[in-house]
gemmi code that builds the backbone of each chain (N, CA, C; Angstrom):
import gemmi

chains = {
    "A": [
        ("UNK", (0.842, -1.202, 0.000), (0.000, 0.000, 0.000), (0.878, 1.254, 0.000)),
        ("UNK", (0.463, 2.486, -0.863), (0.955, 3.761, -0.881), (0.263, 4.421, -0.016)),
        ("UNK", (1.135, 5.223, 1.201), (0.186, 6.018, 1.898), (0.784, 7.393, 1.363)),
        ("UNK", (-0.046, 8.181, 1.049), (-0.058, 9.619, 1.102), (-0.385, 10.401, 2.402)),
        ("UNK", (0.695, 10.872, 2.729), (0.227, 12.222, 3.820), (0.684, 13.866, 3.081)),
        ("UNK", (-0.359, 14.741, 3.055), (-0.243, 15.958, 2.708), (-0.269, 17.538, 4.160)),
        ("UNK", (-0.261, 16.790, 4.988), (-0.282, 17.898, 5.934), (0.376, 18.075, 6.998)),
        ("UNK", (0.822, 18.862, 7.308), (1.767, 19.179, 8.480), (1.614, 18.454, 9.408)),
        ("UNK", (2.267, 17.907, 10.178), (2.271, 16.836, 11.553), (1.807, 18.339, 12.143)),
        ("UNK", (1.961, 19.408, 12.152), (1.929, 20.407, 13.281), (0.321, 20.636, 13.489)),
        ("UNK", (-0.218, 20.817, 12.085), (-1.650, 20.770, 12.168), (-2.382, 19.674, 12.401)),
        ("UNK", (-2.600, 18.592, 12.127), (-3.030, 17.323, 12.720), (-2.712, 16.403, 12.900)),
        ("UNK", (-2.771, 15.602, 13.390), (-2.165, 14.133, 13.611), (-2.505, 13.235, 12.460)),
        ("UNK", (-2.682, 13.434, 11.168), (-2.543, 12.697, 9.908), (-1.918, 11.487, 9.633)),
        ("UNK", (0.004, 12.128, 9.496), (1.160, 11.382, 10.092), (1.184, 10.310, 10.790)),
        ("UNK", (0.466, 11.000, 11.769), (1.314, 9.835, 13.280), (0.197, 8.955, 13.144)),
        ("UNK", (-1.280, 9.071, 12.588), (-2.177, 7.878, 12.607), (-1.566, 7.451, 11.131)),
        ("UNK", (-1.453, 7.746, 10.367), (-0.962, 7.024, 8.945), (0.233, 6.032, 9.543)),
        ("UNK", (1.196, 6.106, 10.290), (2.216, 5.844, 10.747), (2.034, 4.592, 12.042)),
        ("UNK", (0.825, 4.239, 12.356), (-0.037, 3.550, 12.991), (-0.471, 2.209, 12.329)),
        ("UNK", (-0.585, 2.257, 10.921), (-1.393, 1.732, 10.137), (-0.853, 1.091, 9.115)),
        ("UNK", (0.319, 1.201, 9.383), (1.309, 0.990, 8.578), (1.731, -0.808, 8.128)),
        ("UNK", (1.619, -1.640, 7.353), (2.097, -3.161, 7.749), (3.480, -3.274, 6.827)),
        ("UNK", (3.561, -3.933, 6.864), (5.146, -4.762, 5.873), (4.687, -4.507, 4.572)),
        ("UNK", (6.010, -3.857, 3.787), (6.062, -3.685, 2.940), (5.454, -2.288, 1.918)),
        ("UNK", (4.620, -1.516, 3.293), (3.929, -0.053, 2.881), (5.164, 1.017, 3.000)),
        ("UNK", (4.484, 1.921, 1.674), (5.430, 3.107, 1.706), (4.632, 4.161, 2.179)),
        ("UNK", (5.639, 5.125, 2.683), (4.492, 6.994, 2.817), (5.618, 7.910, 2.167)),
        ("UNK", (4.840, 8.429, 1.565), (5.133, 9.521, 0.554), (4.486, 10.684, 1.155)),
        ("UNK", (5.581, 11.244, 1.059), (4.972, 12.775, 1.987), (5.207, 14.043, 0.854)),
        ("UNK", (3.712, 14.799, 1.134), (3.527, 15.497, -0.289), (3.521, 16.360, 0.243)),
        ("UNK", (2.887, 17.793, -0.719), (2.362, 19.027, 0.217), (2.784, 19.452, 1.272)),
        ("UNK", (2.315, 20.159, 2.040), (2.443, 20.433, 4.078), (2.646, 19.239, 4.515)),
        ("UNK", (3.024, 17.946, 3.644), (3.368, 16.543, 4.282), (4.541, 16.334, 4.575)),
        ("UNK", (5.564, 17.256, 3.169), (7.179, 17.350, 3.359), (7.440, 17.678, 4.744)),
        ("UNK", (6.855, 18.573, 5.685), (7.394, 19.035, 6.586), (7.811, 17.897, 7.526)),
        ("UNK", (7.134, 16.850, 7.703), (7.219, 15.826, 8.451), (8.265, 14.886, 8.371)),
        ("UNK", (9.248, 15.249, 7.130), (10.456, 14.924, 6.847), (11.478, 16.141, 7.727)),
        ("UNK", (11.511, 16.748, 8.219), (12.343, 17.529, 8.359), (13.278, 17.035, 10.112)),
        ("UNK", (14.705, 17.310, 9.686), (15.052, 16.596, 10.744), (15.161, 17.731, 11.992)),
        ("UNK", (14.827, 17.675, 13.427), (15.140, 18.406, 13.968), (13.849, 18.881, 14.918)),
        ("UNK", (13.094, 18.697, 14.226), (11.639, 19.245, 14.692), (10.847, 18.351, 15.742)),
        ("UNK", (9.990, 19.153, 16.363), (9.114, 18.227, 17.774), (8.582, 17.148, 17.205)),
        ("UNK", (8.726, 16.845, 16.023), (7.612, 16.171, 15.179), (8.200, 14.719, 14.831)),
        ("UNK", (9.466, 15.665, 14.649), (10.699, 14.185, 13.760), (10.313, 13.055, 13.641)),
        ("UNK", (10.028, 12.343, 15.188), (10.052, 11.329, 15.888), (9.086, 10.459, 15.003)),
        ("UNK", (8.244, 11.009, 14.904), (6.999, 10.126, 13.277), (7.553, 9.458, 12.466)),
        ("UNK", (8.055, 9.954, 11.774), (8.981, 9.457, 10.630), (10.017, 8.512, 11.019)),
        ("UNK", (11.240, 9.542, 11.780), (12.166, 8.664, 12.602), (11.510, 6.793, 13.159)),
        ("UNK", (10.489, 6.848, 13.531), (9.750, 5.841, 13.936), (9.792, 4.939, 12.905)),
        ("UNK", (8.931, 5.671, 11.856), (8.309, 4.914, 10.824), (9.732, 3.992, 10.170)),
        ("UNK", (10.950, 5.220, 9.932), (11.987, 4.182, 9.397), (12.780, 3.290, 9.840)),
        ("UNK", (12.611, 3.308, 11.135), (13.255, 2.448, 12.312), (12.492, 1.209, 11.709)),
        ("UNK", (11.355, 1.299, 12.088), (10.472, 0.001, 11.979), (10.557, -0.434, 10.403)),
        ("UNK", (11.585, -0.427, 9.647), (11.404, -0.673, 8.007), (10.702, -0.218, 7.119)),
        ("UNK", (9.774, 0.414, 7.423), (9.021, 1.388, 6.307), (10.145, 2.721, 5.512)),
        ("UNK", (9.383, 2.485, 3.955), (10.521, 3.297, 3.238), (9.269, 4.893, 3.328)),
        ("UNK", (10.022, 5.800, 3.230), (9.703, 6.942, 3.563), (10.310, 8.274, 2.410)),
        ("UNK", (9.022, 8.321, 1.411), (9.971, 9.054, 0.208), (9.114, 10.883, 0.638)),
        ("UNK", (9.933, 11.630, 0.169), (9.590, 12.819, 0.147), (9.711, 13.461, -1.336)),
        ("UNK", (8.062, 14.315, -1.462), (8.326, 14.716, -3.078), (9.032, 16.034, -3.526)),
        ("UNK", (10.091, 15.874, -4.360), (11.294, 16.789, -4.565), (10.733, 18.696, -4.501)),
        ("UNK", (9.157, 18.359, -5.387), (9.666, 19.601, -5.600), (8.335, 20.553, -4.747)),
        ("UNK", (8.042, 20.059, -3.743), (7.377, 20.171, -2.268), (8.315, 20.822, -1.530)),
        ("UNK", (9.656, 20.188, -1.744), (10.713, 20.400, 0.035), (11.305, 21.189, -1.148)),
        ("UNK", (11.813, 21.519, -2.238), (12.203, 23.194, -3.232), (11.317, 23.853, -2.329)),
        ("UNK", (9.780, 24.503, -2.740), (8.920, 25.073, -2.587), (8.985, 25.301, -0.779)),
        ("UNK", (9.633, 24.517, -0.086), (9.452, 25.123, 1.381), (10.593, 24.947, 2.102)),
        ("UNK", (11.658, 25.003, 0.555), (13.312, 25.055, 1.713), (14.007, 24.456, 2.503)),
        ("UNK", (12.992, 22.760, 2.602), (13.095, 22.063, 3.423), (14.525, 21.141, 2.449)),
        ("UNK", (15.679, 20.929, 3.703), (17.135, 20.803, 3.246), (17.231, 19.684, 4.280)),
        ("UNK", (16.998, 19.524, 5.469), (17.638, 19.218, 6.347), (16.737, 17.725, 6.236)),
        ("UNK", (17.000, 16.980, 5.870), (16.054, 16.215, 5.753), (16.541, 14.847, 7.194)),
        ("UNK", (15.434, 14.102, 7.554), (15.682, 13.029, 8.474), (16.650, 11.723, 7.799)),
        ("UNK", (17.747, 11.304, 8.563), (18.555, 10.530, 7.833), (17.202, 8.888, 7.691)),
        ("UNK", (17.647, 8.873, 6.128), (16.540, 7.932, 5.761), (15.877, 8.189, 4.951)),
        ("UNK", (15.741, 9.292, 5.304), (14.089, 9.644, 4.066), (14.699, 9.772, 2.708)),
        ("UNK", (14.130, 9.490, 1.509), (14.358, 8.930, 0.012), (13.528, 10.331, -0.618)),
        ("UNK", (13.772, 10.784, -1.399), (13.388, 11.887, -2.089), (13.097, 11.196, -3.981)),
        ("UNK", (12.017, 11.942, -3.819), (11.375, 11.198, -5.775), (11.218, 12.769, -6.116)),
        ("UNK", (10.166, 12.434, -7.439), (9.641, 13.114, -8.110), (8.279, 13.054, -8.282)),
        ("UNK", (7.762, 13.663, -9.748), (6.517, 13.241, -9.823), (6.697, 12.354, -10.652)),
        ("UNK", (7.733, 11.632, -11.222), (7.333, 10.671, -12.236), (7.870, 9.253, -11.241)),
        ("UNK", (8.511, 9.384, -10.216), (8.258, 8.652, -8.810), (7.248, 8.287, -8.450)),
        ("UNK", (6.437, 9.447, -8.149), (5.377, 9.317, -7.457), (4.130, 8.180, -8.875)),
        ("UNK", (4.380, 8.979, -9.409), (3.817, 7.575, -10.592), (3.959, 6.473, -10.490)),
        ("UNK", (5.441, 5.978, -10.509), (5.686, 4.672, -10.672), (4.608, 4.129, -8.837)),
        ("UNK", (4.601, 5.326, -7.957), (4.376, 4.151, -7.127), (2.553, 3.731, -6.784)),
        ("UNK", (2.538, 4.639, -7.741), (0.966, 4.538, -7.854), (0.517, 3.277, -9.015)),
        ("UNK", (1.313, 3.163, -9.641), (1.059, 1.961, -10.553), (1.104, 0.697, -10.423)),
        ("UNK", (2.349, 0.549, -8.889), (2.775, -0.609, -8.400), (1.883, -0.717, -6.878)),
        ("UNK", (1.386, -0.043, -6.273), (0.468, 0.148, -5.291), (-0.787, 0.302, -5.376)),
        ("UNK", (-1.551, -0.227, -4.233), (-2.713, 0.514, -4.326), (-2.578, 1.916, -3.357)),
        ("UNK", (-3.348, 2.725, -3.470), (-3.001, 4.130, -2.999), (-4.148, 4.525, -1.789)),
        ("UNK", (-3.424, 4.824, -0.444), (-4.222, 5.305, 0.168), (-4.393, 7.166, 0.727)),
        ("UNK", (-4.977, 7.917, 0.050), (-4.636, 9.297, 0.675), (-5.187, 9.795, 1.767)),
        ("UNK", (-4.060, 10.059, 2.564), (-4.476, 10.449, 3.724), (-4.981, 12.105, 4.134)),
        ("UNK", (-6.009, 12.612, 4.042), (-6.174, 13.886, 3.680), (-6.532, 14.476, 5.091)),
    ],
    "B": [
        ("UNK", (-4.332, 63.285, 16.050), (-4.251, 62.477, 15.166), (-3.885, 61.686, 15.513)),
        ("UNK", (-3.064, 60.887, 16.241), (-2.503, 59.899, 16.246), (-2.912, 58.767, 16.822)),
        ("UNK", (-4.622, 59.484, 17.539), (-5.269, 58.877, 18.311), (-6.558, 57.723, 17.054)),
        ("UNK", (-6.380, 58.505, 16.081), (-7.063, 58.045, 15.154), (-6.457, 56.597, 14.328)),
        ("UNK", (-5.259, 56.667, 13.832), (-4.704, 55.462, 13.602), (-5.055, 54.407, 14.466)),
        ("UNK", (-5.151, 53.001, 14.175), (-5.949, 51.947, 14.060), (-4.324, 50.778, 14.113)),
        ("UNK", (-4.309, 50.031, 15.631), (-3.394, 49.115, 15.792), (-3.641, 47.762, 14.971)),
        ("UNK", (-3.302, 47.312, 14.285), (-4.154, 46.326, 13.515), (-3.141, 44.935, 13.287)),
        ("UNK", (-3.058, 43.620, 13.997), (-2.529, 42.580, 14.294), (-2.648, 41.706, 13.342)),
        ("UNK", (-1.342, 41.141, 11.988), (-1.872, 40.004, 11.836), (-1.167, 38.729, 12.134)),
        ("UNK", (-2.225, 37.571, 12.164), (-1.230, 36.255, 12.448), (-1.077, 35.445, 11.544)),
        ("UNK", (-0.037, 35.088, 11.280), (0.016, 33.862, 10.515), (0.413, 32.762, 10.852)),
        ("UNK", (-0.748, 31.712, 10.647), (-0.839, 30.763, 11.243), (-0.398, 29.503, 10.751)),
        ("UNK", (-0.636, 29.507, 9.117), (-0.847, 28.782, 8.431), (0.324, 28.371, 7.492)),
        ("UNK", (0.832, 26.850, 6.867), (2.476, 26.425, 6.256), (1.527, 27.158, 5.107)),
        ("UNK", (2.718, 27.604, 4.414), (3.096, 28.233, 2.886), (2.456, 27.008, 1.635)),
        ("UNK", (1.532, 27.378, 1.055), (1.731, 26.708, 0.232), (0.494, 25.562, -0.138)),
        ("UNK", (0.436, 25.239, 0.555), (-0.244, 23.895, 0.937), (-1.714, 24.272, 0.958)),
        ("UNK", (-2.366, 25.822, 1.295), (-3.024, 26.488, 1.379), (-3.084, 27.560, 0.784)),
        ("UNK", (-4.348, 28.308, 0.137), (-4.092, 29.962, 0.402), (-3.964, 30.506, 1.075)),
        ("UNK", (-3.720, 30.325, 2.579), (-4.142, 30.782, 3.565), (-2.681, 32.468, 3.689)),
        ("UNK", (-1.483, 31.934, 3.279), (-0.434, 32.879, 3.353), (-0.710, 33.598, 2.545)),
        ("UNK", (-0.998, 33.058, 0.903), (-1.115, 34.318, -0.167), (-2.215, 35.130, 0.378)),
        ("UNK", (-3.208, 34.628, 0.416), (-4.275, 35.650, 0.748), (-4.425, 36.952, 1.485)),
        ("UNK", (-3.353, 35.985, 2.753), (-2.896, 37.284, 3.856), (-2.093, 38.581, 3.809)),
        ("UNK", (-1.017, 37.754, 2.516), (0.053, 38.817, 2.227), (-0.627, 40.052, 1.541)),
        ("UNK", (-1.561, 39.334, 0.686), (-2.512, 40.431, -0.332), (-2.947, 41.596, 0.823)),
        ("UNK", (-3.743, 40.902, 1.920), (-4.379, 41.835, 2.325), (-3.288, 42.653, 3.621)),
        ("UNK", (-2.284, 42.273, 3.713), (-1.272, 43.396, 4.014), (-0.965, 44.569, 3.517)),
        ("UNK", (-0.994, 43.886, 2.256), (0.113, 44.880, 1.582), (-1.177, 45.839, 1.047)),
        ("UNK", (-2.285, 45.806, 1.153), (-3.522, 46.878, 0.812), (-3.483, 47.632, 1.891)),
        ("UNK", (-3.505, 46.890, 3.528), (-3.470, 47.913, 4.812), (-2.513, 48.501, 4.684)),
        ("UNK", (-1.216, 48.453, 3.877), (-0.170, 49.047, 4.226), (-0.281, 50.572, 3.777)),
        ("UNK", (-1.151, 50.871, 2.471), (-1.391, 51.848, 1.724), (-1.940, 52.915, 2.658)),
        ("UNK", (-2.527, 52.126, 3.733), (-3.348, 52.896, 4.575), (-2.899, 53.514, 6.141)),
        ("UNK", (-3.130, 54.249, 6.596), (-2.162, 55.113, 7.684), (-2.547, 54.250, 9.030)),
        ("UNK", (-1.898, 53.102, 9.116), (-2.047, 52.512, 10.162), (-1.199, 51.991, 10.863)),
        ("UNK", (-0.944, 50.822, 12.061), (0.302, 50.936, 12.797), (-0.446, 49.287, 12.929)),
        ("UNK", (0.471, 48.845, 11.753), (0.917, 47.573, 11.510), (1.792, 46.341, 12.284)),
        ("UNK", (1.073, 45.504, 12.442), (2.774, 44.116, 13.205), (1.775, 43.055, 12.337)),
        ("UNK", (3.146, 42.018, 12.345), (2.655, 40.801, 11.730), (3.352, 39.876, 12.469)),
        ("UNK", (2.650, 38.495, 12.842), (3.017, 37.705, 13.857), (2.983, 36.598, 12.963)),
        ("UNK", (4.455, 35.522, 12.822), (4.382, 34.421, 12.645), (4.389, 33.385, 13.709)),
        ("UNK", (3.125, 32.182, 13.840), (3.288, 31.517, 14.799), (2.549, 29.920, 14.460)),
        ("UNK", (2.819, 29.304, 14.752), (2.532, 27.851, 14.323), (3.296, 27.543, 13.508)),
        ("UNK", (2.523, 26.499, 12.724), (3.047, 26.135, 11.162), (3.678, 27.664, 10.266)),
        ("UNK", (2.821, 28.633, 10.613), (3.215, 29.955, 10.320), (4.472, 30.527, 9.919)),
        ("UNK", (5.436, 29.909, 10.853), (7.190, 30.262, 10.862), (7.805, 29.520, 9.883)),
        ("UNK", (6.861, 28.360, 9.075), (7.454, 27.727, 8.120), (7.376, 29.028, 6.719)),
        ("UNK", (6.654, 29.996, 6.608), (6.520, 30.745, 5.547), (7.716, 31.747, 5.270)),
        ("UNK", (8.309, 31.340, 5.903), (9.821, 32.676, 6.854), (10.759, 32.031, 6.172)),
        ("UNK", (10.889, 30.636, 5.728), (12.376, 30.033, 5.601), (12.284, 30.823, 4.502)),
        ("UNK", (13.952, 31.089, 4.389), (14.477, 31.452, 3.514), (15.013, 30.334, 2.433)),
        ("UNK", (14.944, 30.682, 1.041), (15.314, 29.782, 0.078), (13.934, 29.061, -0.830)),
        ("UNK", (13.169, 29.036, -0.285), (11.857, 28.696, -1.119), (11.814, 28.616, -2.514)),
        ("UNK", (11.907, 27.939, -3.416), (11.800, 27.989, -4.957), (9.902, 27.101, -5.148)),
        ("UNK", (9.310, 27.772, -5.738), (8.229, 27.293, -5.896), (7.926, 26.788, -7.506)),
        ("UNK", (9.049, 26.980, -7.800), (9.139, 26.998, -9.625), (8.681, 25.942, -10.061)),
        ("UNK", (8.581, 24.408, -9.771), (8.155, 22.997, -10.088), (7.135, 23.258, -9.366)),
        ("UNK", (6.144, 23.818, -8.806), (5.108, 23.834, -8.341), (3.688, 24.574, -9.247)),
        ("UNK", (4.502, 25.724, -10.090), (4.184, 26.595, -10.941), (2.881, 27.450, -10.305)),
        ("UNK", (3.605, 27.500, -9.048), (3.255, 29.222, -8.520), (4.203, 30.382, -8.314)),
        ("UNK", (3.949, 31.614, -7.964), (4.410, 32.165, -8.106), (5.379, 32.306, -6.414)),
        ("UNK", (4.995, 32.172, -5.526), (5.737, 32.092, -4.395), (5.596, 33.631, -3.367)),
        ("UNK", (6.304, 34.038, -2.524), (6.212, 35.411, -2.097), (7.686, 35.573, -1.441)),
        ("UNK", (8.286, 34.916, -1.453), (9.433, 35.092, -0.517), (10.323, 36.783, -1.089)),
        ("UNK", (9.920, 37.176, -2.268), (10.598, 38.128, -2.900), (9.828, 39.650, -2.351)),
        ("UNK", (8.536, 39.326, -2.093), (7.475, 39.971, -1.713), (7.728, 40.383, -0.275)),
        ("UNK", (7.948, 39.342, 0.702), (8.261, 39.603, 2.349), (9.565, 40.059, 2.030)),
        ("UNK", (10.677, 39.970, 1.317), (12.035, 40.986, 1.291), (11.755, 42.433, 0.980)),
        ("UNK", (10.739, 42.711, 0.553), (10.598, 44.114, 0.972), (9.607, 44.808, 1.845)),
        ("UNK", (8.939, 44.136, 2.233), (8.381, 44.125, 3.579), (8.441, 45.558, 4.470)),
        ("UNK", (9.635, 45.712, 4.420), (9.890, 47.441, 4.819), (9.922, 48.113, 4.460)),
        ("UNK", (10.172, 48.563, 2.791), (9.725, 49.168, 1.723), (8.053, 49.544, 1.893)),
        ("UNK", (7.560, 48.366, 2.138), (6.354, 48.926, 2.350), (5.780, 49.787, 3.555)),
        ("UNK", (6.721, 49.683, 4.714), (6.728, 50.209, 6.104), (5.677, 49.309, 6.394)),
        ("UNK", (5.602, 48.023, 6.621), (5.408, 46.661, 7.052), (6.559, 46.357, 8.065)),
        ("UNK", (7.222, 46.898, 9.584), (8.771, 46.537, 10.151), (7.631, 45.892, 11.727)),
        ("UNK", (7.246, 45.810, 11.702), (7.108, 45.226, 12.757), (6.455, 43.832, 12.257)),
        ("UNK", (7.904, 43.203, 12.556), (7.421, 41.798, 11.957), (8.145, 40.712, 12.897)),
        ("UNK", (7.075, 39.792, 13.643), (7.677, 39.202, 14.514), (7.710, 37.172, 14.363)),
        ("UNK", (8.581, 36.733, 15.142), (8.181, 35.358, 15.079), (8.139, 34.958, 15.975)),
        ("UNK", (7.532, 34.083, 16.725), (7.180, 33.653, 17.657), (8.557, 32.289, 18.519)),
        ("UNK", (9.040, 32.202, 19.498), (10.232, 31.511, 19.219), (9.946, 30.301, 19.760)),
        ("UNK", (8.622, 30.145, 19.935), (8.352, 28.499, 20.368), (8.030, 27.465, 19.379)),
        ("UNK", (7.296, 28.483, 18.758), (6.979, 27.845, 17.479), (8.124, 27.426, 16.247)),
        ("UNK", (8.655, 28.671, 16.130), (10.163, 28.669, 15.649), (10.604, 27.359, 16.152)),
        ("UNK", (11.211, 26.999, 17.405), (12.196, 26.226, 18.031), (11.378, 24.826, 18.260)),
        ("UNK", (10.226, 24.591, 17.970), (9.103, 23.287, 18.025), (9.740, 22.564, 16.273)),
        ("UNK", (9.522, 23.885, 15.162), (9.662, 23.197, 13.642), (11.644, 22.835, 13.571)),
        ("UNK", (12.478, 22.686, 14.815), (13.642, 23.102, 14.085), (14.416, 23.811, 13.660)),
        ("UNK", (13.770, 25.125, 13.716), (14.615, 25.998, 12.962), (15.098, 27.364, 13.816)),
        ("UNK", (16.205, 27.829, 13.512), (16.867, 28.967, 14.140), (16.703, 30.441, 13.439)),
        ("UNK", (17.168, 31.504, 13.963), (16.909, 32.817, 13.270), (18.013, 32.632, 12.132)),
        ("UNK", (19.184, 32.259, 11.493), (19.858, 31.495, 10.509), (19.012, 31.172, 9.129)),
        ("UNK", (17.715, 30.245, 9.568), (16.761, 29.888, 8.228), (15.999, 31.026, 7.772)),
        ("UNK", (15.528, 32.062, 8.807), (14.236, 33.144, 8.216), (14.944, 34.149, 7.152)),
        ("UNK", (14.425, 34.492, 5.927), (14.236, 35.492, 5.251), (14.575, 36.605, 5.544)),
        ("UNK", (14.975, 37.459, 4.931), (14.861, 39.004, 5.130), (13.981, 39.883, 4.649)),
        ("UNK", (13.591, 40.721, 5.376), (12.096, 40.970, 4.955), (12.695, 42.984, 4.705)),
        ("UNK", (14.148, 42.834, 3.920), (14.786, 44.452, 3.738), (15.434, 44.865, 3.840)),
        ("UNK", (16.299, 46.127, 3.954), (17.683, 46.609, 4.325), (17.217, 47.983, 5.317)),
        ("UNK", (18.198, 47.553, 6.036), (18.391, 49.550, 6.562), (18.637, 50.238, 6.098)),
        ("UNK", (17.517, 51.190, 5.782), (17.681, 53.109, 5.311), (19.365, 53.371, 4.879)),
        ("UNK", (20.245, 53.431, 6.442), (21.361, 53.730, 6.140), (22.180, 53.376, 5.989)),
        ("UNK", (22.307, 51.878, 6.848), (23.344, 50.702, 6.895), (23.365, 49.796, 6.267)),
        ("UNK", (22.248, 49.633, 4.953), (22.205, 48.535, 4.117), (21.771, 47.440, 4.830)),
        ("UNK", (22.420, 47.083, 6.095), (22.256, 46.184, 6.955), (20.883, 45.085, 6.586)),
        ("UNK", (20.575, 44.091, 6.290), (19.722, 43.080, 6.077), (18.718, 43.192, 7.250)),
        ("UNK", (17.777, 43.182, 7.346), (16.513, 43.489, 8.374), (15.664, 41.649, 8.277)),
        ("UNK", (15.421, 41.125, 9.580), (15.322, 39.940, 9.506), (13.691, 40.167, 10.878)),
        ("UNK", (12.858, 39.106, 10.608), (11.934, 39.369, 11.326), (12.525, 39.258, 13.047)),
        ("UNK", (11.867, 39.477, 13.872), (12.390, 40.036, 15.362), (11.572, 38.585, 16.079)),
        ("UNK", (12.249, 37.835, 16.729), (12.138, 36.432, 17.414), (11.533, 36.918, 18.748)),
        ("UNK", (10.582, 37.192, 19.341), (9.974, 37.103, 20.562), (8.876, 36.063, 20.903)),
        ("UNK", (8.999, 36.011, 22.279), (8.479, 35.094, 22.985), (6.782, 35.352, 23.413)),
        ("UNK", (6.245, 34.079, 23.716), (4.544, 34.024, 23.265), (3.940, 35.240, 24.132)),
        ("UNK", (4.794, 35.390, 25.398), (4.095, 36.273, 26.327), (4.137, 37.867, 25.870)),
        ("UNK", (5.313, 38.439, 25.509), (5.684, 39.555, 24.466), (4.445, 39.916, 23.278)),
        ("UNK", (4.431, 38.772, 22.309), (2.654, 38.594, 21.831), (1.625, 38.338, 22.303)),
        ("UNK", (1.433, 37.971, 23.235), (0.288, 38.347, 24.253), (0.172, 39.717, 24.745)),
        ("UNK", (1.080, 40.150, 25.187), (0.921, 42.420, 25.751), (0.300, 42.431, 24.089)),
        ("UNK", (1.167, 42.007, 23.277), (0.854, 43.340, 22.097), (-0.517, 42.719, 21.177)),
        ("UNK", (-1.171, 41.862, 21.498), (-2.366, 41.321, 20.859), (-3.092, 42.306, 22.185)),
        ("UNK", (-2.667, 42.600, 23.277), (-4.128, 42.997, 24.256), (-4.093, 44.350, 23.926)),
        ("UNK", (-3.162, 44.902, 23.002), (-3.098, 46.448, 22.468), (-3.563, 46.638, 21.250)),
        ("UNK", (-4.276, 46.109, 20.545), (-4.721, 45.970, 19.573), (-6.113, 46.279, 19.428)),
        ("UNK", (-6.174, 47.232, 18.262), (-7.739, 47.292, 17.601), (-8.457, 45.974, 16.807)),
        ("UNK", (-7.760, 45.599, 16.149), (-7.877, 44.375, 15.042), (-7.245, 43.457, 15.311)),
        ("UNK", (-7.098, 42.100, 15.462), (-6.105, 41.100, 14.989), (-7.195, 40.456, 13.731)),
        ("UNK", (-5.838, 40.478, 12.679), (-6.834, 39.283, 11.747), (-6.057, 38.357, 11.585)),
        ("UNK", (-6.375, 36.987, 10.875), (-5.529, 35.340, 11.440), (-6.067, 35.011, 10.112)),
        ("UNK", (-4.339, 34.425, 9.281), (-4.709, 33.957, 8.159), (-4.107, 32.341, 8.098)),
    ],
}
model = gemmi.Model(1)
for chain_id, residues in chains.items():
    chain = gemmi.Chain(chain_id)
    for i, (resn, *xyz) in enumerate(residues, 1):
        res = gemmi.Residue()
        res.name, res.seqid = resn, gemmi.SeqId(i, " ")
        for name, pos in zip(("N", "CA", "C"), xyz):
            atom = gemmi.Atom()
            atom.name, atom.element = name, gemmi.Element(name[0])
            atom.pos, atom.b_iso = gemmi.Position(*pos), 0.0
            res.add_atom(atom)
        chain.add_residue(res)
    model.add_chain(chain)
structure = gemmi.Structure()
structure.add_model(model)
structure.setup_entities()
């Protein structure tokens, strides 16, 4: 399964329940106000940090973290595109987490 | 006169982007600004994410504002604050924020002013307006 998260861990708990729900072999792709949840350093980290501990791959979309400067990324997290984000919609079924 | 000018608060609450919630706000700044009033702008929440500096929105194919808050004082828009909990919750230091201008005389780079929640609390209870975008 593809999970999509688009919104800031700061504004709701999206993330951390997507990150809940998670079984073997699921990815999260963090889009939108979702990039932020990649960022290393923040009260938030720990979501992610989690998620990749436990083997989940954790991609962030490239030109999301351009658009909000986001550099510092959590060691782990995998960075695509949109023609990424394609492939993983073709090979997944897709869940968006809105 | 001076009793007549109008203290008028805004917040920004909201990440860049992801929303209108920033463009919208900036718009309606930069209209109060035209107008003889005694302006602050508060970044706080997700809010302080609109501050980083470096933003390219170009693969997104919007237009962005970060060029827009660098002159910020040009417009006599200077009271511009960030909140430092919020700041220091996303990660980030006064190092990442934008410049929102130069000094008149010193060229000097003008960067928004890092105060603490209670500091925005006095100056929200001095206020005619706060509006929250």
């Amino acid at each position: 399964m593809l999970h999509t998260v688009n919104k800031s861990p700061f504004q709701n708990n999206t993330l951390e329940s997507c990150q809940k729900f998670i079984t073997s072999g699921d990815i999260i792709l963090l889009i939108e106000d979702g990039v932020y949840g990649a960022m290393a350093g923040s009260a938030k980290s720990a979501i992610v940090e989690g998620a990749i501990k436990s083997g989940t791959e954790v991609y962030a979309l490239s030109s999301d973290l351009k658009a909000r400067a986001i550099t510092n990324l959590i060691d782990g997290v995998q960075i695509t595109d949109y023609a990424g984000f394609v492939d993983f919609v073709e090979k997944h079924k897709t869940h968006s987490w809105l | 006169m001076s009793e007549d000018i109008k203290k008028i608060m805004f917040t920004v609450r909201n990440a860049p982007h992801g929303t209108i919630y920033v463009y919208e706000g900036l718009e309606v700044k930069l209209i109060m600004a035209a107008y003889d009033a005694d302006i602050s702008v508060v970044f706080m929440d997700d809010g302080v994410y609109a501050l980083k500096q470096g933003q390219n929105t170009d693969e997104l194919g919007i237009k962005g504002f970060e060029k827009t808050y660098g002159v910020f004082v040009d417009y006599e828009i200077e009271n511009v604050y960030v909140d430092r909990k919020s700041m220091e919750d996303r990660g980030m230091t006064v190092d990442d924020l934008l410049v929102i201008g130069e000094d008149e005389d010193t060229e000097e780079p003008i960067k928004p002013k890092v105060i603490d929640s209670s500091e925005i609390a006095a100056m929200m209870a001095e206020q005619h307006n706060i509006m929250s975008f």
